[in-house]
C-alpha positions as CSV (number, residue, x, y, z in Angstrom):
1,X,195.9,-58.0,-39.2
2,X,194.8,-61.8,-38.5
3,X,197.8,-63.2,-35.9
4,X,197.0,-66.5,-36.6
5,X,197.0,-66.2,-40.5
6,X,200.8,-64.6,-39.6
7,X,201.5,-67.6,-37.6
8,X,200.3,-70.1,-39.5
9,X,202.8,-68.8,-42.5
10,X,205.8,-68.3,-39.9
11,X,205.6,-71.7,-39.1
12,X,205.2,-73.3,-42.6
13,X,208.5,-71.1,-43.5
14,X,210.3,-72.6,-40.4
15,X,209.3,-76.4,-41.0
16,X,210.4,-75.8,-44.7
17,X,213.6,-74.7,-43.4
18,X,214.0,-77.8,-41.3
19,X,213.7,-80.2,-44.4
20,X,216.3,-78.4,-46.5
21,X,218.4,-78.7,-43.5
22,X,218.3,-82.3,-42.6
23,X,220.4,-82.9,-45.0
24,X,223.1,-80.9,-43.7
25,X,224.6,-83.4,-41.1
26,X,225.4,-83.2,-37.3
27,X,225.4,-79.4,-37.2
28,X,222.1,-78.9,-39.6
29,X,220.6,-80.8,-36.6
30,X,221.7,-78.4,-34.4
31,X,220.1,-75.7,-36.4
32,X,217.1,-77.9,-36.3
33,X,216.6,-78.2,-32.6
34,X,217.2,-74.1,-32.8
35,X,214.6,-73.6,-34.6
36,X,211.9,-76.1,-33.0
37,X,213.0,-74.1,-30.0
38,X,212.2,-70.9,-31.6
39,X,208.7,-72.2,-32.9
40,X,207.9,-73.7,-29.4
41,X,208.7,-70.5,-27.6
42,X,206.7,-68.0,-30.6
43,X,203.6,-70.2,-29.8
44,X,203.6,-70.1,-26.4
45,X,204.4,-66.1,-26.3
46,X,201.4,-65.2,-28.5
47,X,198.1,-64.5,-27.3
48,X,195.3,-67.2,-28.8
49,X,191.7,-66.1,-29.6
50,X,188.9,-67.4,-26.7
51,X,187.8,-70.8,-28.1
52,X,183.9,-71.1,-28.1
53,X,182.3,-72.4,-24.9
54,X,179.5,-74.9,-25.0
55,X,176.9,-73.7,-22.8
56,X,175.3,-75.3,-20.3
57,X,171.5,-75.3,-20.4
58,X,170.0,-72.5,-18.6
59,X,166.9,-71.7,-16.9
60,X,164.9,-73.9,-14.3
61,X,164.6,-77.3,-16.2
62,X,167.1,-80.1,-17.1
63,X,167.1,-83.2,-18.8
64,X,166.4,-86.3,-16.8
65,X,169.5,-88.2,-16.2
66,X,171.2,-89.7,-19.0
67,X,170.4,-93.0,-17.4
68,X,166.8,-92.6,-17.6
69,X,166.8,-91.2,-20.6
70,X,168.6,-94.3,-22.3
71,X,166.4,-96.4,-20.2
72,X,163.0,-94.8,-21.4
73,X,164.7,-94.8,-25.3
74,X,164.9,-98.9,-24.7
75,X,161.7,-99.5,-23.4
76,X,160.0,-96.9,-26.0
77,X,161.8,-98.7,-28.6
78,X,160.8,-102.4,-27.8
79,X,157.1,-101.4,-27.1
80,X,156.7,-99.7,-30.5
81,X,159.2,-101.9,-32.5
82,X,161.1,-98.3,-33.8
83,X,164.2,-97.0,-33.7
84,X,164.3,-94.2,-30.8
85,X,166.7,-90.9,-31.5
86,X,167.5,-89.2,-28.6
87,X,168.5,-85.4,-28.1
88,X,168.4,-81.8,-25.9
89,X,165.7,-80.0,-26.9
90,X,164.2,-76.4,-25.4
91,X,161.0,-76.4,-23.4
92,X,158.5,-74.2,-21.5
93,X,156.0,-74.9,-19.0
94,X,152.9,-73.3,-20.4
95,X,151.1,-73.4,-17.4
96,X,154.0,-71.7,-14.7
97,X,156.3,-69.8,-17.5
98,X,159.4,-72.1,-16.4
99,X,162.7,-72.8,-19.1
100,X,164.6,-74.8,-19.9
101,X,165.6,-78.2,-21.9
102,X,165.0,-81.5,-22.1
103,X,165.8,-85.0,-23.7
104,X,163.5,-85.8,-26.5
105,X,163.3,-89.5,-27.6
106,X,161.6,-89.3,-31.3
107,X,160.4,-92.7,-33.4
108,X,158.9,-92.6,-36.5
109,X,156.6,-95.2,-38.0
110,X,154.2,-95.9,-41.1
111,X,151.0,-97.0,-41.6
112,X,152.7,-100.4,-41.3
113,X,153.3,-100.0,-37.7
114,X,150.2,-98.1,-36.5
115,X,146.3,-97.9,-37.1
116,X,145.6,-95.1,-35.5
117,X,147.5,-92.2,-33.3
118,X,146.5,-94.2,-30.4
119,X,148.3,-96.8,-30.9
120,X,151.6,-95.8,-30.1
121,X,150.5,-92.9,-27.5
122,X,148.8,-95.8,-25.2
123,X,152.0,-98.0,-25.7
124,X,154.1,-95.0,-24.3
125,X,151.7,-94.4,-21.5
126,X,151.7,-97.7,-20.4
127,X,155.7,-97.9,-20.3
128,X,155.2,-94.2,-18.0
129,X,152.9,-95.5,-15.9
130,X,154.4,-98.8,-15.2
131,X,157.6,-96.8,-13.6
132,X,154.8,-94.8,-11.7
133,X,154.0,-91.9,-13.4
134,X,150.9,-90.3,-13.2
135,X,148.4,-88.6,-16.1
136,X,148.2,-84.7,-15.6
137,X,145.0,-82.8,-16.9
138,X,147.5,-79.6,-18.0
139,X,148.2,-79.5,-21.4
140,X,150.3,-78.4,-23.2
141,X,153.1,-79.3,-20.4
142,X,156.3,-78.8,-22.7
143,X,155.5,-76.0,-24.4
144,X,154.5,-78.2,-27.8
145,X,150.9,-77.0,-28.0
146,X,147.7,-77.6,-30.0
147,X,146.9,-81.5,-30.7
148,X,144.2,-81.4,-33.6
149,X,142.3,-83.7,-34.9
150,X,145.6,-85.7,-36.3
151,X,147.6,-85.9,-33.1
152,X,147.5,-87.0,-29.8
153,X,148.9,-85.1,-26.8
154,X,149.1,-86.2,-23.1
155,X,151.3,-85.1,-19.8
156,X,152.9,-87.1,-17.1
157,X,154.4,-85.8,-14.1
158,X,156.8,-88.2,-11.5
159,X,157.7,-85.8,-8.2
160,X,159.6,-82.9,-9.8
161,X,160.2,-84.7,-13.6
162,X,157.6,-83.6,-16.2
163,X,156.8,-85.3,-19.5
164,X,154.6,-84.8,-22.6
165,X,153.7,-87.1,-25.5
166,X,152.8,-86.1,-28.6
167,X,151.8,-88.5,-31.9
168,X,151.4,-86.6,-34.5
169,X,149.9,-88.1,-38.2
170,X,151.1,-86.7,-41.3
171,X,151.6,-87.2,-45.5
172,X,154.5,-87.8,-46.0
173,X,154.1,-85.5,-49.1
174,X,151.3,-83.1,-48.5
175,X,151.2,-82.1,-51.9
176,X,149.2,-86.0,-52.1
177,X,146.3,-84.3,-50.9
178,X,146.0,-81.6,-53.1
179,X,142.4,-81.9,-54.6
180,X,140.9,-83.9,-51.4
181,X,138.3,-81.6,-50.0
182,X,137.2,-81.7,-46.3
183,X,139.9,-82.3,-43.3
184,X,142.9,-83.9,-43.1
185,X,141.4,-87.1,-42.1
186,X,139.8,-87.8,-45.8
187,X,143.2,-87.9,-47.2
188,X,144.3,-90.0,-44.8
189,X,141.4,-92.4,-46.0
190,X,143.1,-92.5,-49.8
191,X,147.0,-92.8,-49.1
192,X,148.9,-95.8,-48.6
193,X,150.4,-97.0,-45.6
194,X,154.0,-96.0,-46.7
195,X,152.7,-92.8,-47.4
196,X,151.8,-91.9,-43.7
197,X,154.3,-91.0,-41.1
198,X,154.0,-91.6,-37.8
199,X,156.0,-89.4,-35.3
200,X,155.9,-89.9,-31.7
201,X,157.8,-87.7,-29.4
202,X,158.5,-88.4,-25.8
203,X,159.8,-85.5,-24.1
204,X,161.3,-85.3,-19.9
205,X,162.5,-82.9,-18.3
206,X,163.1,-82.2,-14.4
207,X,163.0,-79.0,-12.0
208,X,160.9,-77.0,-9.8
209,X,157.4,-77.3,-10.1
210,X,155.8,-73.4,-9.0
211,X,152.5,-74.3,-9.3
212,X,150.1,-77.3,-8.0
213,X,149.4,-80.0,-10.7
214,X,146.1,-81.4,-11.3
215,X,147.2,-84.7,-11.3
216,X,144.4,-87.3,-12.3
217,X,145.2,-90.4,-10.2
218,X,143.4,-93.1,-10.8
219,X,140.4,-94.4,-8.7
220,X,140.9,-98.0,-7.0
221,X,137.9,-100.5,-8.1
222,X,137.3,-102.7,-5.1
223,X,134.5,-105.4,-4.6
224,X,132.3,-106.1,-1.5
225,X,132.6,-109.2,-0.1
226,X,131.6,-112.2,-1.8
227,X,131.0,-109.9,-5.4
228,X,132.4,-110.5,-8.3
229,X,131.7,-107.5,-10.1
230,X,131.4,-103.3,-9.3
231,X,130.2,-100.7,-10.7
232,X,131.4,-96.4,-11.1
233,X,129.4,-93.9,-11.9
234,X,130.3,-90.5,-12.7
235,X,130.2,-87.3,-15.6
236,X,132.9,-86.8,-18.1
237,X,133.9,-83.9,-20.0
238,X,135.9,-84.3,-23.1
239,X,140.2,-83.9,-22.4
240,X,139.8,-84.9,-18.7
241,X,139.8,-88.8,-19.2
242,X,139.1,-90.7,-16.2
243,X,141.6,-93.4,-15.0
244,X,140.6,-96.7,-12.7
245,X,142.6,-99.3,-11.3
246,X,142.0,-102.9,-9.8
247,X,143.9,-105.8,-8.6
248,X,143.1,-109.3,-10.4
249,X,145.3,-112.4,-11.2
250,X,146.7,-114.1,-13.9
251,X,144.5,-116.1,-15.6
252,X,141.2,-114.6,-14.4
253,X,138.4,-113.6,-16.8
254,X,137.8,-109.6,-16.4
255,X,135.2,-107.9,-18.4
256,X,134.4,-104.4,-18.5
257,X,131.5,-102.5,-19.7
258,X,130.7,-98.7,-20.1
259,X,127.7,-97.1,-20.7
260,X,127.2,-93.8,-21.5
261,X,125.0,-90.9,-22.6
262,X,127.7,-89.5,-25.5
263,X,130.8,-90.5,-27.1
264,X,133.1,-92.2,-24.8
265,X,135.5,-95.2,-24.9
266,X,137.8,-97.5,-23.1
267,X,141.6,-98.5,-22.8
268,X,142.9,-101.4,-20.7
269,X,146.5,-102.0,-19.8
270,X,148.6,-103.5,-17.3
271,X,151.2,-102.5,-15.0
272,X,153.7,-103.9,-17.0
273,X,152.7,-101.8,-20.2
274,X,150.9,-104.6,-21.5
275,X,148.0,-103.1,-23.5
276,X,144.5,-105.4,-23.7
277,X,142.3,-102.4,-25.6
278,X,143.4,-99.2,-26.9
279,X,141.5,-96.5,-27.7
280,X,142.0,-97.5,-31.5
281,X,139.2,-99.7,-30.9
282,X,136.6,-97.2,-30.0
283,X,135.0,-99.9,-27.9
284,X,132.7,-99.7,-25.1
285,X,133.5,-103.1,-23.9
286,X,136.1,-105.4,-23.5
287,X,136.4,-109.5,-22.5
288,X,139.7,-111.4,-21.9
289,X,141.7,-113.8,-19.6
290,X,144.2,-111.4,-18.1
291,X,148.3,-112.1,-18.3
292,X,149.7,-111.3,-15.2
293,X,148.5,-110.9,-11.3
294,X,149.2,-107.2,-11.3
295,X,147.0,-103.9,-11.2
296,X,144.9,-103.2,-14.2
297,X,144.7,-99.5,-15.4
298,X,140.9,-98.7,-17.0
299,X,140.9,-95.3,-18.5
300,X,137.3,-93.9,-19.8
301,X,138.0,-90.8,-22.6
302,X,135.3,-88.6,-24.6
303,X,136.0,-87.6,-27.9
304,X,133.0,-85.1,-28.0
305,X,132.1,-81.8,-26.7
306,X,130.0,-81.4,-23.3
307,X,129.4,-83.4,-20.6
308,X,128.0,-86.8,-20.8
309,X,127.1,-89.2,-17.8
310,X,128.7,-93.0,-17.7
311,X,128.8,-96.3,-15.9
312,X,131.8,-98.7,-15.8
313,X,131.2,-102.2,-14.9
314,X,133.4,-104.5,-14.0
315,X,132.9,-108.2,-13.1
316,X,135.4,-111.1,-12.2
317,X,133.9,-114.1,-12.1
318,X,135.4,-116.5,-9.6
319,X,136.3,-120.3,-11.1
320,X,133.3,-121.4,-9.0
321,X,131.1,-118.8,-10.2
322,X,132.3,-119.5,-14.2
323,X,131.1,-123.2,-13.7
324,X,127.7,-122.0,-11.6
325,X,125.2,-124.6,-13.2
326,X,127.6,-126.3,-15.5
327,X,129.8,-129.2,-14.7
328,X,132.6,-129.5,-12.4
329,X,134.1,-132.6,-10.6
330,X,133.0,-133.1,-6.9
331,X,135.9,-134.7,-6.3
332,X,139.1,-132.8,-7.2
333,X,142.0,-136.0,-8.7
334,X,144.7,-133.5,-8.1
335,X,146.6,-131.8,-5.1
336,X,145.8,-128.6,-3.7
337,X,146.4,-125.4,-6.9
338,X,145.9,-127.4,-9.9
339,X,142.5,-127.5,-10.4
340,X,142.8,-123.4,-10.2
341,X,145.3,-123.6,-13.2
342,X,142.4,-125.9,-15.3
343,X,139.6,-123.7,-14.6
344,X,140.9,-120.9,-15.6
345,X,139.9,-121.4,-19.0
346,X,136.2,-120.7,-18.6
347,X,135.7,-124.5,-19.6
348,X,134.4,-125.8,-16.8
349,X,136.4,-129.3,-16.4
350,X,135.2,-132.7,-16.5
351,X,137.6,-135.2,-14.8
352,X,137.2,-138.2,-12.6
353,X,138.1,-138.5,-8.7
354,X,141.0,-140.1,-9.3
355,X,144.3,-141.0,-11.9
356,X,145.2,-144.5,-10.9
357,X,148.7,-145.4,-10.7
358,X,151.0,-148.4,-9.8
359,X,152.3,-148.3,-6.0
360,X,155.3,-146.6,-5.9
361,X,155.0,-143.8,-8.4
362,X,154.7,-140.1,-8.4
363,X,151.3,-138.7,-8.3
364,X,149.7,-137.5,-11.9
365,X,150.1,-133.9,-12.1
366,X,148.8,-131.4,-15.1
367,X,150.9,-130.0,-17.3
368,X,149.6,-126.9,-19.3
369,X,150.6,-127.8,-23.1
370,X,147.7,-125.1,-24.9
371,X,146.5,-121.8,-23.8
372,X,144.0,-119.7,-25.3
373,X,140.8,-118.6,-24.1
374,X,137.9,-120.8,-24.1
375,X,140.1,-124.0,-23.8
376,X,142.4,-126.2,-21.9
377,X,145.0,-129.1,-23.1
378,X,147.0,-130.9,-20.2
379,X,150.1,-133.8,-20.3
380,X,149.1,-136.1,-17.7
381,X,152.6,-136.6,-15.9
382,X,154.0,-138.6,-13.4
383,X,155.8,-136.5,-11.3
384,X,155.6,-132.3,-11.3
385,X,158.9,-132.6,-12.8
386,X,158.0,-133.9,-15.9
387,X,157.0,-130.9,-18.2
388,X,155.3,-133.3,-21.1
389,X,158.1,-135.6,-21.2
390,X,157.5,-138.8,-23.0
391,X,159.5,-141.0,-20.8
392,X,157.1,-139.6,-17.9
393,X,154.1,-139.3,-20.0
394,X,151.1,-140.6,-18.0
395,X,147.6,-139.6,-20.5
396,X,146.2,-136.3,-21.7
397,X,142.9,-134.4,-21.0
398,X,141.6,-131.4,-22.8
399,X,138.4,-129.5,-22.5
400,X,137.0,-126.7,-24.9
401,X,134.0,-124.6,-26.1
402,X,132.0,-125.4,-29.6
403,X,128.9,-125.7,-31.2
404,X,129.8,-128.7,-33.0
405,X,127.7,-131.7,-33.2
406,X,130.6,-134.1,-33.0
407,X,134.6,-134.1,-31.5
408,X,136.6,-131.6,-33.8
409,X,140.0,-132.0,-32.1
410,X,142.3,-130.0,-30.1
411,X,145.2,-127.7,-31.1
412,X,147.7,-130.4,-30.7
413,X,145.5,-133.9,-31.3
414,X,143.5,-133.8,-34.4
415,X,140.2,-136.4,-33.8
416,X,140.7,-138.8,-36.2
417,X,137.0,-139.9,-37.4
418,X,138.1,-142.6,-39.6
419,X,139.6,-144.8,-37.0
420,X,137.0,-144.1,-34.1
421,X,134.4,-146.1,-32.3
422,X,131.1,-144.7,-31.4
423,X,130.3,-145.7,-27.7
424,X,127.7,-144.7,-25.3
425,X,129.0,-143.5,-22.0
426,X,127.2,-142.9,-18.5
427,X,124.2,-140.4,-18.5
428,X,123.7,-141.7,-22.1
429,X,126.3,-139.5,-23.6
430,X,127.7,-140.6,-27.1
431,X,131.2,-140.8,-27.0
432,X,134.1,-141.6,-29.5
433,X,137.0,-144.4,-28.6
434,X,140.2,-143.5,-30.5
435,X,142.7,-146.7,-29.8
436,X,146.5,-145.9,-29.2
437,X,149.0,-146.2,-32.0
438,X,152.8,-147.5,-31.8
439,X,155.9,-146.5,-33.9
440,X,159.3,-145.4,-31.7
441,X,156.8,-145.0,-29.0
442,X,152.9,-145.6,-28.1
443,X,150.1,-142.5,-28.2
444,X,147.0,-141.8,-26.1
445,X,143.7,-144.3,-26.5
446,X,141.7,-141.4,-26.3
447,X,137.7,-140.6,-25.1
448,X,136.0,-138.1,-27.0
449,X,132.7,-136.1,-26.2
450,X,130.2,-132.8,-26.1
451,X,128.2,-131.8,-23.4
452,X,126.1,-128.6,-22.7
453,X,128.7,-126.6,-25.4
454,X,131.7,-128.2,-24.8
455,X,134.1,-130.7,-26.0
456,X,136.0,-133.0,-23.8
457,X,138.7,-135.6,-24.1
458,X,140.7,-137.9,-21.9
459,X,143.1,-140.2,-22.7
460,X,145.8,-143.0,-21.5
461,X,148.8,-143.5,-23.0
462,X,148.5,-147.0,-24.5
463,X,145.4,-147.3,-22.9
464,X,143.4,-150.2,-22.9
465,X,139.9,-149.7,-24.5
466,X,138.1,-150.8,-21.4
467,X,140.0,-148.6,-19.3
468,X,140.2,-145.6,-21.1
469,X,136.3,-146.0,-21.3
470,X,135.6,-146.8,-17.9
471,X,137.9,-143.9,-16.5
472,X,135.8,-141.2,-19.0
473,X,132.7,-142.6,-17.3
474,X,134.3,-141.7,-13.8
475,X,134.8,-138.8,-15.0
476,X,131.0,-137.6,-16.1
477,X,129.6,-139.1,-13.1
478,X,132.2,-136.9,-10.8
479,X,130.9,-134.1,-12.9
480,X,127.7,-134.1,-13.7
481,X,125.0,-133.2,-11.0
């Protein structure tokens, strides 16, 4: 007999009972109190069936802290621009038999999104490896097995945590490649973005590690003395990727170059996750002003069977050796660390000794108001706490690459060829006079001109045409040999 089936119609009977009775005045409520005394008591006396218990997760592994999980899910999720789903999932170390579970962080993306299954797998690496985790060469780690041609699997290990990443690349409807002969990869070729998924699975777990990992830290890239560039050699077999690292600064020009006897290419990222080349690329070279002052990962991978031999150069030119036979200003017009945050730009700058000012004001200092390789665009300012403001505004200077024949502006002054003045300048140089303009308030007169590939310009805020001309001439003659 089911008790509670039995109990569940003694009770119905006994609540029926109390309706009909309120009716019944003072002593029907007595009857009613009876009765929910009755019912309280029955309930109590009989025996109730064991209620199902939730396990907790067995065997050696766990999930990593909620925290980190969450955190992981945020920074997964801003780096690949997807939704992250987050749940306990059962795993197995391959390589030492250990159980247990783990959180699992899942995004799923579309052609849209990604180009290749690199994309996302060197986003997630980066965001590992900035919270210092380090690439393992033992695969699977998680118990999630065989890559293929159309995924992408990778292990990270942290002290006792473990986790694997897997991108995977699918139809979203395989019957879209019925009829396509060859591998998966010529269907691929024929389907629309939307009809690609995208799944990318992130998956941590912490616990006793039994056996020792083969963890592939990565190699430090130092330079002698005085260098600017170094250079690795080494052999490379295909699934054991090779990692370097190096310090270098913000702004600095890195570029890297490997050669080698068989397939092989590059990805660059930084510290902070940022990624400058991905293996998406399948480049064996890179060039690039780097974001940050931080350590820069370099990671060397074969896609091919056998061993092949490689070298990995790197050079960093310092901002003397980018101008080395080019011009620069013998006499620096600005205190100590600006002329760093100029040269920078691989344009080697062309400026005069000096900014002249009235006594009693602030000395000029640059304000950056472009960036992009290959160029510079600074507010002259009185004062550092300026920023570009107009009420502050002393000139402008601006320096950049071309192979243009005459001045083709900057990305925030066009050169306006209709109202300029061909001049000649010191060392013979052909120059351009642009005069000021005033509405609510005056421009630059502005100096334009090329030499030896590049395009410079200095102006004066309603500047005087004699001025403006005679300070450009300081300026070529404090630059050129």
């Amino acid at each position: 007999m089911n008790t509670n089936k039995v109990l569940s119609t003694f009770v119905l009977i006994i609540v029926l009972a109390l309706v009909f009775s309120a009716c019944g005045g003072e002593q029907a409520l007595t009857e009613q109190q009876e009765l929910s005394t009755i019912v309280a008591t029955t309930l109590t006396a009989m025996p109730s069936e064991p209620q199902a218990e939730i396990p907790a997760p067995a065997g050696d592994m766990q999930p990593l802290p909620t925290a980190e999980c969450e955190a992981l899910a945020i920074e997964m999720g801003q780096s690949l621009a997807l939704t992250i789903s987050n749940e306990t999932v059962p795993v197995e170390r391959s390589w030492s038999g250990e159980t247990g579970s783990a959180c699992q962080l899942i995004g799923l993306g579309n052609g849209n999104n990604f180009k290749s299954i690199f994309e996302p797998s060197d986003a997630v690496k980066g965001k590992l490896e900035s919270r210092g985790w380090s690439n393992s060469s033992q695969l699977p780690c998680l118990g999630h097995g065989g890559a293929g041609p159309s995924a992408d699997q990778s292990c990270y290990v942290n002290e006792n945590k473990t986790c694997e990443i897997m991108v995977t690349l699918e139809p979203i409807d395989i019957s879209l490649c019925d009829g396509v002969d060859g591998p998966i990869g010529e269907c691929f070729g024929i389907l629309t973005p939307e009809q690609l998924v995208y799944s990318i699975r992130l998956t941590c777990a912490q616990g006793k590690i039994s056996l020792p990992l083969q963890i592939n830290q990565p190699e430090r890239i130092e330079f002698a003395a005085g260098a600017t560039s170094s250079q690795v050699q080494a052999k490379l077999v295909r699934g054991n990727p090779h990692q370097y690292v190096l310090a270098a600064s913000q702004g600095q020009e890195m570029t890297v170059i490997l050669n080698a006897s068989g397939a092989a290419t590059l990805s660059i990222w930084g510290l902070d996750g940022t990624i400058l080349i991905s293996d998406l690329s399948a480049s064996s070279s890179w060039t690039g002003l780097l974001p940050l002052s931080q350590d820069y990962f370099i990671e060397v991978f074969s896609p091919g069977e056998g061993i092949i031999d490689y070298s990995l150069e790197v050079t960093i030119p310092s901002a003397q050796t980018i101008t080395s036979g080019q011009v620069f200003p013998r006499v620096e017009p600005f205190s100590f660390g600006h002329m760093q945050a100029i040269a920078i730009y691989s344009v080697p700058p062309m400026l005069p000794p000096e900014f002249p000012v009235e006594a009693g004001q602030p000395e000029i200092v640059p304000f950056e108001i472009s960036e992009f390789p290959g160029a510079y665009e600074f507010s002259l300012d009185y004062g550092i706490d300026c920023e570009g403001a107009g009420a502050c505004h002393y000139g402008i200077i601006a320096g950049m690459q071309t192979t243009a024949l005459i001045p083709v502006g900057t990305s925030n002054l066009p050169f306006e060829a209709g109202l300029a003045e061909q001049v000649t300048l010191a060392n013979n140089i052909s120059g351009f006079f642009v005069d000021y303009a005033c509405g609510a308030s005056c421009s630059d007169a502005t100096v334009w001109w090329i030499y030896g590939g590049y395009q410079y310009m200095l102006g004066l805020k309603a500047g005087p045409r004699d001025t403006v001309i005679a300070l450009a001439n300081a300026a070529i003659t404090n630059s050129i040999p």
